[in-house]
N, C-alpha and C positions, 0 to 999 in steps of 0.2 A: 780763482777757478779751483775746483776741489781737484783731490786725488783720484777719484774717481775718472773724472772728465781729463783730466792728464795723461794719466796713464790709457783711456780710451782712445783719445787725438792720437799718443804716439803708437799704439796696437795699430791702428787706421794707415797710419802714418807708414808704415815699415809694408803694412799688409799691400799696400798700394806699391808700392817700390818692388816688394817679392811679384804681384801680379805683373808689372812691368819688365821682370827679368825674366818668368815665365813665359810672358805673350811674346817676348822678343826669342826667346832661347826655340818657343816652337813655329815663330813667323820664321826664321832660321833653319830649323828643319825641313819645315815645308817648300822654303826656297832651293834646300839640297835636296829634297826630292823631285820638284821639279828641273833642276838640273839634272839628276842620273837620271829622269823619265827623257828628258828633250836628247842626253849624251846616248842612251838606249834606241829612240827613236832614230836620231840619224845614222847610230852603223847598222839597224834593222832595216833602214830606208837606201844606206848604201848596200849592204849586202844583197836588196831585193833588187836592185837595181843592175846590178853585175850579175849576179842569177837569169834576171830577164832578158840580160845584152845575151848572154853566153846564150840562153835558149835560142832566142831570135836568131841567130849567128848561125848555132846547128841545124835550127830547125830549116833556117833558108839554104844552106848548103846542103840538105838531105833533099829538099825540093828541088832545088837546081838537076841535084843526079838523079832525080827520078824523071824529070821534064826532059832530060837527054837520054834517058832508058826507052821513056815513051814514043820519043821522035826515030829513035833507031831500033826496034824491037816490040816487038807484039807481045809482051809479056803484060798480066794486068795484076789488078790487087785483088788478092782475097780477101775473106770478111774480118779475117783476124787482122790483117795490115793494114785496112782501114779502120776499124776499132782502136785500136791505138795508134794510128795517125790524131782520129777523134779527140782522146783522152791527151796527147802530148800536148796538140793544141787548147784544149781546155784545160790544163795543167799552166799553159803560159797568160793566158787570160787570167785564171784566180792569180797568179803572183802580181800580177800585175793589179788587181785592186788591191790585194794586200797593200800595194804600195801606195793605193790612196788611203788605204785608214792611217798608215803611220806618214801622210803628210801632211802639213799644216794648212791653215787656212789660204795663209799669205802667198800657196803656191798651189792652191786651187785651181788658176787659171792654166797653170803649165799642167798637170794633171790630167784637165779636161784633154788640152790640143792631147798629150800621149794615148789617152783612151780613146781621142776618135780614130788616129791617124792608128793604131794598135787595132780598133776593131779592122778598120778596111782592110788594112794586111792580111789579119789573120781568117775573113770573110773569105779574102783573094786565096788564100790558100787551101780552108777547106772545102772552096768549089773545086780548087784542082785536081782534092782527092778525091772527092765528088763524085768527078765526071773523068773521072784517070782513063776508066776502060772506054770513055763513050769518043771513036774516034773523033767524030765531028766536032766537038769541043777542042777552042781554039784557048791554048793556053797566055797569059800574062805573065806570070811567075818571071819571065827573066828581066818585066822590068825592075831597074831598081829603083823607081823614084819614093814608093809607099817603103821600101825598108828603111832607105836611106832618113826618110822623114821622120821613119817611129825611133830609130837612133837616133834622130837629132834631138828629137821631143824628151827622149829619154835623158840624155845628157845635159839637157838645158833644167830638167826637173832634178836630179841629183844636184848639179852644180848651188840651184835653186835653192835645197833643202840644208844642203851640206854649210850654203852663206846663214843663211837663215839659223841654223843651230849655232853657229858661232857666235852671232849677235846674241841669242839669246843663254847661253855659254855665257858669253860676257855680263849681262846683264845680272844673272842668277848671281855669277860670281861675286858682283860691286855688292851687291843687297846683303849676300851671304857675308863680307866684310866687314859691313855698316850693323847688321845684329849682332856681328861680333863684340863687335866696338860696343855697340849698346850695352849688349849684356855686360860687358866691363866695367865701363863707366856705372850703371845700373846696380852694379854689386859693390864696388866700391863706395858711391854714394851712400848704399843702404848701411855699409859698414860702420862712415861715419856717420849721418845721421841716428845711430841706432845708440853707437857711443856717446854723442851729444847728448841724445833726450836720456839714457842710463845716467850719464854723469848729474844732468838738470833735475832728474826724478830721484836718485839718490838725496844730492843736497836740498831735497825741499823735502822731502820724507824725513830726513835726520833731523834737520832744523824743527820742524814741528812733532816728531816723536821727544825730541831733547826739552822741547817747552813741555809737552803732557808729562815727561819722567820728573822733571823737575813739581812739575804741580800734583803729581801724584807724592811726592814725598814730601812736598808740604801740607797738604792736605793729610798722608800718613802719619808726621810727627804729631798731628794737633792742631794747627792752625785751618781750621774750619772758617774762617773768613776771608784765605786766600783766593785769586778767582783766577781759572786759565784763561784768557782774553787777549794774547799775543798770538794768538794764528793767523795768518791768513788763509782759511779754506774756509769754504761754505759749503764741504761737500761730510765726505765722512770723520775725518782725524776734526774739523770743526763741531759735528754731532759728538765725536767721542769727549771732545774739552766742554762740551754745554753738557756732555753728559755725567763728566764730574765734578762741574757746577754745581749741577743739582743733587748730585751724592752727597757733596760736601755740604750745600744746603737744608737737604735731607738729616744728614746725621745732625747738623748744629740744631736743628728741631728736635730733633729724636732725642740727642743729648740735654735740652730745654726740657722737652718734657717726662726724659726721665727724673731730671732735676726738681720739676714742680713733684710730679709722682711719688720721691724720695719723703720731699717734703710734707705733700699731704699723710703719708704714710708715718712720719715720725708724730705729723699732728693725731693722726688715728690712735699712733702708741700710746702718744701723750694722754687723748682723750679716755682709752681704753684705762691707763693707768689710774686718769682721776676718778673714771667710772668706777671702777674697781676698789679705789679706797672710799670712795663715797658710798659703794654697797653695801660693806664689810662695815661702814660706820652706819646706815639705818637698816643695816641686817641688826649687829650688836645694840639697836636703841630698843625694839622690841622685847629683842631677847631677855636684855636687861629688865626689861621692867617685870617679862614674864618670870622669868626665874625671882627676883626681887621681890616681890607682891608674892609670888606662890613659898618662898623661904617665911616669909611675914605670918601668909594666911596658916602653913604649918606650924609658926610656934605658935601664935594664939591656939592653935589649934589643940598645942598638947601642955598648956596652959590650965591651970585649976580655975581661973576665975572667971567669972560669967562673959559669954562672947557679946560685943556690941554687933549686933548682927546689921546697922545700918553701915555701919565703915565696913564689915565684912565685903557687903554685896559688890560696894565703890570698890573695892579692892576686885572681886570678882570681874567689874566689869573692866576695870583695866585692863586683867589679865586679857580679857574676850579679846579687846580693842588692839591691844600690842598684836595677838596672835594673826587676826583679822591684818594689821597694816605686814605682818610679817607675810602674811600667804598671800596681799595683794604682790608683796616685790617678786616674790620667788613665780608666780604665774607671768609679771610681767616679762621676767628673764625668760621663761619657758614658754612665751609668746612669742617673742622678739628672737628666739634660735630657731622654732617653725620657720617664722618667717623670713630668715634669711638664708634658710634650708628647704623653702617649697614647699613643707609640709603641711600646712596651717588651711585646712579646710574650708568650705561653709558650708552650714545646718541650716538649710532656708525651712523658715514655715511663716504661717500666716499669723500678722500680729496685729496688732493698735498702737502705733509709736504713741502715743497717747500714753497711752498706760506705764508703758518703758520709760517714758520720760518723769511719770511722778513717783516712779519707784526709782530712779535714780536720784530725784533731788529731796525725794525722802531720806536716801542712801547720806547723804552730805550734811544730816540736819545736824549732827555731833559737833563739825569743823563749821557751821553758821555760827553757835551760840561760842566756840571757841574765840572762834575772830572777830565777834561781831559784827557778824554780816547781814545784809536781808536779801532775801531770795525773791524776786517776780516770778511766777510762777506761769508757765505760756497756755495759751485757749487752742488747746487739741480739738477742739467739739467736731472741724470740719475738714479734717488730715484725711487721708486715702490711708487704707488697708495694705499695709506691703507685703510682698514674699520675699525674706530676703534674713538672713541668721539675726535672731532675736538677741542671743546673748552676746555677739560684739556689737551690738546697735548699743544696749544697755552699758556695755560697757565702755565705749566712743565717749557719750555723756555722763558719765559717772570720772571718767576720766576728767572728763573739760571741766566738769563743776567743781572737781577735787582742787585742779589745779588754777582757775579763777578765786576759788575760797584761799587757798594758800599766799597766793601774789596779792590778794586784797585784804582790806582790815578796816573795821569800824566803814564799809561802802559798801555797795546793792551790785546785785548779781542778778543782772532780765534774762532770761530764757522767752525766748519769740520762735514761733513753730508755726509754716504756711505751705500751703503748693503753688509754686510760684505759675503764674499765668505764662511762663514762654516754656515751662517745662510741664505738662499735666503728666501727671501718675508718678510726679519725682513729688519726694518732701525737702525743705528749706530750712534747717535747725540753729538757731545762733546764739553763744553763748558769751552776753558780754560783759567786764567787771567794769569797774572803777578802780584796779588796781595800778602800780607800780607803771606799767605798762614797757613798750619796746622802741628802741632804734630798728633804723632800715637792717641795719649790721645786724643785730639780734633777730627780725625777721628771720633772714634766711637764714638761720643757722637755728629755728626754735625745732626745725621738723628731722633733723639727724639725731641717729642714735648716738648715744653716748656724751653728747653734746647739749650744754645748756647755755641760755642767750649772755651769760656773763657767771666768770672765774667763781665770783664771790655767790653766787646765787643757791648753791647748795648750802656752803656753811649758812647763808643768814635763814634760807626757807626751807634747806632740806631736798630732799628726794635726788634720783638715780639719772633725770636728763630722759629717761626712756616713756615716758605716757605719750606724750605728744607723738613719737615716733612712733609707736603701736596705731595711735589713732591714726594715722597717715594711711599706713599700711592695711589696716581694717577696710578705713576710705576706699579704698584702691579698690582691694580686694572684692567687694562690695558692690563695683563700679559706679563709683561715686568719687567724689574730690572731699579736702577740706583746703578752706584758705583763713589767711589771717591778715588783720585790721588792728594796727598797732600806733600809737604816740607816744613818749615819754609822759609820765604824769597823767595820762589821761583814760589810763585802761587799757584794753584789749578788745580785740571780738573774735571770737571764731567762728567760721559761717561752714557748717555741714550740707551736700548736697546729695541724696543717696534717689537710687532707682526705686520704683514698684519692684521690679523683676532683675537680679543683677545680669543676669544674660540675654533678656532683652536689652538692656544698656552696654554691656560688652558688643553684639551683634552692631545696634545702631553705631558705636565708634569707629 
């Protein structure tokens, strides 16, 4: 059971108990107020009671002596003595309901006999006053039977009401006792249970807070394989232990892969390092020759004896050729920082890859006769028209053909150029040698910069690791791909795929 649902049960728990000693504490009150209501009622039912005897009592001894004024004396009532004869007797009538609303049900019946036997009296009497002056009215007044009755009625309803409040006196009393007791018992019980479930909910809170402290400081010192998995809760403190499962799981990943990170990152330095001395050495191979050849062509030059103006030119052309392989590296570096800084444009116009393509393998014809290479030359006749930068198209395949002429020797270089039937208005360019060729390994590592498919590959063939990776990026750029087709021993191929339009081709991806 979680913490949650514990500590809810025992909230419930106490709250039910509190409501228990409440309902009883005001079933209690209400019982003593019906007790001083019932203790109210019977001395306002006694009082009314003894009120009405005393009236009835006066009111029949003031009649008696007027019934013997009458029988011995011609004296009569005026309107004022009969007005309040009136009012005295209606004055004894309302006390007398009075004493039915404060009587109970159980003594309705004695009530009624007092109210009948009360009215005829009080009938009998103010006809006497009535008819006081009228001699021929024969008075009743001295019998007693109707007085003597409404006192009897009277007393039998006191006596009545007076039992009656006692029982119920009693009654109030036992009840008022019994809430007492409740509410005792009811608070004492909430006391202990309340201690029990505090002592229960303590040690199961400490017990599973003392497992998280502990797994939180193993997990603190380093031990990222430690797991919290000794709780028993399924509620919250169980979400907190899965929750620094997965912390700890989280960092041992995190710490994984700042680790691979570290590592690729020293390979970056490393690569950067070797880049860097492999630039500096086909930076200085140029140079060398340029400075070399132009030291040369100076002292012939201030030489007295006739120049061989055919070695001059070969020297000339060196020089052209180092300068030329010199402004190819430095444009490549100054390509390859655009491009890893956004900068790096396109100049779309309208061309004939056709044409691009024979002035690039015209571009290569120097490095054919070097290596002894031969060139297939591809059938442009029925390419589409592109919009799309002229000079990284030209320079995509001046690149690939550099770098098929260098990896091959004494073997053939096909260039094949179509628009492939599942792509219209794309061209399909592939340039493939019979050189050296690649492992899978070497694959995916021929299209990084700085990076070439093996250690040894610069010292035996040269160059900076960075053409292929420009060509990538051009690709891209472009919206187009290149991919590559690779065996040991058996060549290479690299297959170009470029748009008509490169923002038609961005849109479509």
């Amino acid at each position: 059971m979680s913490l949650r649902r514990r500590l809810t049960l025992s909230l419930v728990t106490i709250l039910i108990l509190f409501s228990i000693n409440v309902g009883t504490h005001f079933w209690g009150s209400f019982a003593r107020n019906e007790s001083m209501e019932a203790y109210r009622n019977s001395v306002t039912a006694a009082q009314l009671s003894t009120e009405v005897e005393q009236l009835l009592n006066d009111k029949r001894q003031t009649i008696l002596v007027l019934d013997t004024i009458r029988d011995n004396t011609d004296d009569e009532l005026d309107e004022g003595e009969l007005l309040q004869a009136r009012e005295q007797l209606e004055a004894i009538r309302q006390r007398i309901r009075q004493l039915g609303r404060v009587s109970h049900d159980v003594t309705r019946l004695h009530y009624d006999r007092l109210q009948e036997s009360s009215n005829t009296l009080l009938d009998q009497w103010m006809a006497f006053y009535e008819n006081y002056n009228n001699p021929e009215f024969g008075s009743e007044v001295n019998d007693p039977v109707p007085y003597l009755q409404t006192s009897e009625h009277l007393k039998e309803l006191e006596q009545r009401q007076a039992f009656i409040s006692v029982q119920r006196a009693n009654i109030i009393d036992r009840t008022i006792a019994l809430t007492d007791r409740i509410t005792v018992i009811g608070f004492i019980a909430s006391i202990f249970l309340t201690a029990i479930l505090g002592f229960f909910l303590v040690r199961y809170t400490n017990r599973s807070l003392k497992h998280l402290k502990r797994g939180t400081e193993r997990i603190g010192s380093g031990d990222l394989n430690y797991r919290i998995d000794n709780i028993d809760d399924s509620g919250e403190l169980g979400d907190l232990a899965n929750a620094f499962n997965e912390m700890s799981e989280k960092l041992r990943n995190a710490m994984y892969d700042v680790s691979k990170a570290r590592d690729s990152a020293d390979e970056a330095n490393a690569a950067k390092s070797i880049f860097l001395a492999n630039v500096s050495h086909e930076l200085r191979t140029p140079l060398n020759a340029i400075i070399g050849y132009s030291e040369m062509l100076h002292d012939e030059l201030s030489d007295e004896n006739a120049l061989d103006r055919q070695q001059f030119q070969q020297d000339l052309e060196k020089i052209i050729r180092s300068g030329r392989q010199l402004l190819t590296l430095i444009n490549d570096i100054l390509d390859l920082s655009k491009i890893e800084t956004g900068k790096m444009m396109l100049y779309c116009e309208t061309f004939q890859p056709g044409d691009l393509l024979e002035q690039a393998c015209d571009a290569i014809r120097p490095q054919l006769r070097e290596r002894n290479n031969t060139l297939h030359r591809p059938d442009t006749g029925e390419l589409p028209t592109l919009y799309n930068d002229a000079t990284k198209f030209r320079q995509i395949f001046t690149n690939l053909l550099s770098n098929a002429c260098k990896f091959t020797e004494n073997g053939q270089i096909t260039v094949t150029a179509r628009e492939p039937a599942e792509h219209p208005g794309w061209v399909e360019v592939s340039v493939r040698d019979t050189g050296i060729g690649m492992n899978e390994e070497q694959q995916q590592l021929v299209f990084e910069a700085f990076v070439q498919a093996d250690s040894s590959t610069s010292a035996n063939y040269g160059g900076t690791g960075l053409g292929l990776s420009i060509c990538r990026d051009y690709c891209e750029l472009m919206g187009g791909n290149i991919q590559v087709e690779s065996a040991p021993g058996e060549g290479s191929k690299f297959t170009v795929l470029l748009p008509s339009d490169p923002e038609l081709a961005l849109e479509a991806a």
